[in-house]
C-alpha positions as CSV (number, residue, x, y, z in Angstrom):
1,X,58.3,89.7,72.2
2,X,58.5,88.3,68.9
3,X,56.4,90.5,66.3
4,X,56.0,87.8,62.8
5,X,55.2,89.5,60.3
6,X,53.0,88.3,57.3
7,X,52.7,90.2,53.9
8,X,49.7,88.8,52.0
9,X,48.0,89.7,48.7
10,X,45.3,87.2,47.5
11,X,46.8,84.5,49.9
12,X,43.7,82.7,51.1
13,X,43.9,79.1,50.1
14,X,47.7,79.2,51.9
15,X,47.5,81.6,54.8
16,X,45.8,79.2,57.4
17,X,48.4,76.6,56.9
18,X,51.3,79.3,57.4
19,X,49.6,80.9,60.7
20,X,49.1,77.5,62.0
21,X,52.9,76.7,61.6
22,X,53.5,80.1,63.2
23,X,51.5,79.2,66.1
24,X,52.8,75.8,66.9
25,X,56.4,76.6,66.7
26,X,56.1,80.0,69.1
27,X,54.3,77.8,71.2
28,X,56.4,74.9,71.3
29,X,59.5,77.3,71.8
30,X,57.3,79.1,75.2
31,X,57.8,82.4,73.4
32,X,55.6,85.4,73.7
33,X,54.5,86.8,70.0
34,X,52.2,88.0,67.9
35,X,51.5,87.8,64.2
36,X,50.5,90.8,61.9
37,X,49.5,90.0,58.8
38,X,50.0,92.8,56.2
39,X,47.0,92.2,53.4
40,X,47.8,94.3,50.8
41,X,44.6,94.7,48.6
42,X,43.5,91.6,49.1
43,X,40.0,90.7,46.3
44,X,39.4,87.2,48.6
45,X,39.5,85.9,52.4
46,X,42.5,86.9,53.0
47,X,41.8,88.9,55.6
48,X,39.0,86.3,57.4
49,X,41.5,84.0,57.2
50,X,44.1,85.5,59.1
51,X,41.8,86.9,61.9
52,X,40.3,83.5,62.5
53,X,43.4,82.4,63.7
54,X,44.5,85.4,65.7
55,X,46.3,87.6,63.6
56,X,45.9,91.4,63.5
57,X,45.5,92.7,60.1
58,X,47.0,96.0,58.7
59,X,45.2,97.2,55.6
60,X,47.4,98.4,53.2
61,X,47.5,99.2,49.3
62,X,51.4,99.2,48.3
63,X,50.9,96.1,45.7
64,X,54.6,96.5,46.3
65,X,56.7,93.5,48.6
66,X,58.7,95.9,50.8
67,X,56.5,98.7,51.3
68,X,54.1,95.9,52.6
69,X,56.5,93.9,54.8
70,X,57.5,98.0,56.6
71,X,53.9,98.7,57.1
72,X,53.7,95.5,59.2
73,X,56.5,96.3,61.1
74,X,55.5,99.5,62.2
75,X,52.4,98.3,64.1
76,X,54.5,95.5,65.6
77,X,55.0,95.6,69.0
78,X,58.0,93.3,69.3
79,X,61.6,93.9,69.7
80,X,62.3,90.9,67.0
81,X,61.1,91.0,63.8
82,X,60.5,87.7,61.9
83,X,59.2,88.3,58.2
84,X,57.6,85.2,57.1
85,X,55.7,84.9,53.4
86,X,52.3,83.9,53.3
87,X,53.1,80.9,51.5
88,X,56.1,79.9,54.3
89,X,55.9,76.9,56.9
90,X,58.1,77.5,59.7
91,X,58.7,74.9,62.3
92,X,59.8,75.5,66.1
93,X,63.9,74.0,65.4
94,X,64.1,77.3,62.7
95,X,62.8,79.5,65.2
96,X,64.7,78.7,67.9
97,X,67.7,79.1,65.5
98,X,66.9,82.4,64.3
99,X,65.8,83.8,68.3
100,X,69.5,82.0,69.5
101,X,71.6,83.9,66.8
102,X,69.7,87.1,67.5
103,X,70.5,86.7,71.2
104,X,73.9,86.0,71.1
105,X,74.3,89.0,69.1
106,X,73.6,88.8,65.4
107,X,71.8,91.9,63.9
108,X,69.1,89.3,61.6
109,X,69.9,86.8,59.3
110,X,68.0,83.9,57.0
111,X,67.1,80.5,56.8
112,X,67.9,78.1,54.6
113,X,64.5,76.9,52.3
114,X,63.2,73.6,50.9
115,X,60.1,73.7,48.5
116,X,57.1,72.0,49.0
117,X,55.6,69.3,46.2
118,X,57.3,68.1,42.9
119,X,59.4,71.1,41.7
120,X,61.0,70.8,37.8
121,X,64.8,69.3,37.3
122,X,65.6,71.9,35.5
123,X,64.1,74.7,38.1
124,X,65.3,72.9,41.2
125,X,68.8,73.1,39.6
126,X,68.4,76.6,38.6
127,X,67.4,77.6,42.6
128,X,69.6,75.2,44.1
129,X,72.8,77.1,42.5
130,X,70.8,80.3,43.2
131,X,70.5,79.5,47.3
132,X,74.3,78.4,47.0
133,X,75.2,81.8,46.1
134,X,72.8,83.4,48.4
135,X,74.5,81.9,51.7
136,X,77.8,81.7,50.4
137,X,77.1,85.6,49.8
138,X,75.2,85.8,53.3
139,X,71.9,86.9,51.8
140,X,68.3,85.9,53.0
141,X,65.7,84.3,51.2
142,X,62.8,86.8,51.4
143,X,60.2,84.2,52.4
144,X,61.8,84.5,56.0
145,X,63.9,86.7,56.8
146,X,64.6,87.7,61.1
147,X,65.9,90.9,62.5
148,X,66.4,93.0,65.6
149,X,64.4,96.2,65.6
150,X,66.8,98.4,66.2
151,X,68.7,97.8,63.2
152,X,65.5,97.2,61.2
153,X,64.8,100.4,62.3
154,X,68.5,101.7,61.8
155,X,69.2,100.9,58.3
156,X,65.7,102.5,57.3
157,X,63.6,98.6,56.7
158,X,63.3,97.2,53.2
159,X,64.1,99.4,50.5
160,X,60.9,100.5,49.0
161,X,62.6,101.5,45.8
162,X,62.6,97.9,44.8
163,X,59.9,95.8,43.7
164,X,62.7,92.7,44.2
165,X,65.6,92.0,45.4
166,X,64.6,94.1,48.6
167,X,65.8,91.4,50.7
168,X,69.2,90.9,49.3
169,X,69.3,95.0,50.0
170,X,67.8,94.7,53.6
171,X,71.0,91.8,54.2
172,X,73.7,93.7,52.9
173,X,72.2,97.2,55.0
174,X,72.3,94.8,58.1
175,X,75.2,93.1,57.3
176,X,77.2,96.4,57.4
177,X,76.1,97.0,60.9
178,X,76.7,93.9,62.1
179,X,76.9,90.1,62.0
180,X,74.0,88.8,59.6
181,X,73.7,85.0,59.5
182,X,72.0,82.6,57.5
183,X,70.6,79.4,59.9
184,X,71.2,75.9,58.5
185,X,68.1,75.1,59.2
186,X,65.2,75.6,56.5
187,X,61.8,76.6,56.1
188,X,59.6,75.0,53.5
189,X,58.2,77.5,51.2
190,X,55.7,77.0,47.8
191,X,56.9,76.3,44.9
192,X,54.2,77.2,42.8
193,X,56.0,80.0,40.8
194,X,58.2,77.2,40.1
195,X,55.5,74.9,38.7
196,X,53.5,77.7,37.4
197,X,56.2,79.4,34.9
198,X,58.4,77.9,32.5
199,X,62.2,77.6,33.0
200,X,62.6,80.3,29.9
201,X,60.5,82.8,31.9
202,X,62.6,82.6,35.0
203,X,65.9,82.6,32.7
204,X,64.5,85.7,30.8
205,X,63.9,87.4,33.8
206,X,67.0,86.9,35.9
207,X,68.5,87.9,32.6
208,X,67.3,90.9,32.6
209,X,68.2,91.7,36.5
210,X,71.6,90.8,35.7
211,X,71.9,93.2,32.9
212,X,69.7,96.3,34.2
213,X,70.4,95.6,38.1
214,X,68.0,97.9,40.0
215,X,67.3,100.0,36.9
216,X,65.1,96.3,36.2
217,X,63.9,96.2,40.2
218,X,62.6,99.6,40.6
219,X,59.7,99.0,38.4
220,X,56.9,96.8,38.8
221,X,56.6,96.6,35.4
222,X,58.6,93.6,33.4
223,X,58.2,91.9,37.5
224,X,55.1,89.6,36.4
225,X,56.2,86.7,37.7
226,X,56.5,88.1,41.0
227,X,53.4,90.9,40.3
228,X,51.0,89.4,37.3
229,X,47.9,87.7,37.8
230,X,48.5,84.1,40.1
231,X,48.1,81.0,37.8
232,X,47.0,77.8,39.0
233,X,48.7,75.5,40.2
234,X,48.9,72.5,39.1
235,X,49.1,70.9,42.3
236,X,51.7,69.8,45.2
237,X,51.6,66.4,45.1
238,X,55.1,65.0,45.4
């Protein structure tokens, strides 16, 4: 069975549409699943949301990515693992991508990622080179990431010393035990954060990771764009 996994803090007004792409493209690939959706602290309808359209909700209180995405996988009952961000639309052709390359023997692996609604020049150049290294460099995009259990399970989950990066950590872990692949096929995932905050706050930022590494990732603090208070956006219309 496939377990998909969901973390989810303060995701209401994006949930639905994500568990209703979940549900179409299980379906349409006649694959048994569930979906667990790990609402970490959730303030809103988070948690309505996902249990009006089937999902079984872990309560947790982490505010921390990884530790999130492990408590969802231990009440999983599958034997493949499919992390999916609340914000994420996945489609049945990525699916059945990411199911064929774990059953012809790849430990996990990631998908490639388009964003929805009109992203910045200057931002979509910044990620584009950003993705380019990630798959030349065989690491997954957090927003989906797919993995056997076993060597979920093997290589410990995601490291919950890190407040970012954890998926980069969680591909090189896997990659180590075996072959880790990342699908030419994409999701769509938000790109909010990238309309959100300013080119010079994602510059600063990756800045700083380069120059403090996990010194930088081990703290929540300094991580607002990934931990402060959600701005509005100002809207995906392309």
């Amino acid at each position: 069975m496939i377990s998909f996994v969901v973390p989810a803090y303060d995701e209401e007004r994006v949930l639905g549409a994500t568990l209703d792409s979940i549900h179409a493209a299980a379906r349409i690939a006649g694959e048994p699943y569930e979906i667990v959706v790990a609402d970490d602290g959730s303030t809103d309808g988070t948690a309505a949301v996902a249990q009006a359209r089937g999902a079984r909700v872990v309560t947790v209180a982490h505010r921390q990515i990884a530790a999130t995405r492990n408590s969802g996988a231990r009440v999983a009952r599958g034997d493949l693992l499919v992390f999916v961000d609340a914000d994420t639309l996945v489609d049945e052709r990525v699916l059945r991508a990411a199911l064929a390359a774990m059953r012809s023997g790849a430990v996990g692996g990631g998908a490639g990622l388009r964003f929805d609604g009109r992203v910045p020049l200057l931002a979509r150049t910044f990620t584009a080179a950003l993705l380019a290294f990630s798959r030349a460099a065989r690491l997954a995009c957090g927003c989906f990431v797919f993995v056997r259990r076993e060597a979920f399970e093997a290589v410990g989950g995601f490291d919950e010393g890190l407040f970012g990066a954890e998926e980069w950590a969680l591909s090189r872990a896997l990659a180590a035990r075996g072959r880790f692949v990342i699908l030419r096929e994409a999701v769509t995932t938000s790109g909010r954060k990238l309309r959100t905050h300013t080119n010079l706050e994602h510059l600063r930022l990756f800045a700083r990771i380069a120059v403090r590494g996990r010194r930088m990732l081990g703290d929540r603090r300094g991580l607002d764009l990934w931990y402060g208070e959600r701005r509005d956006d100002p809207g995906t219309a392309a």
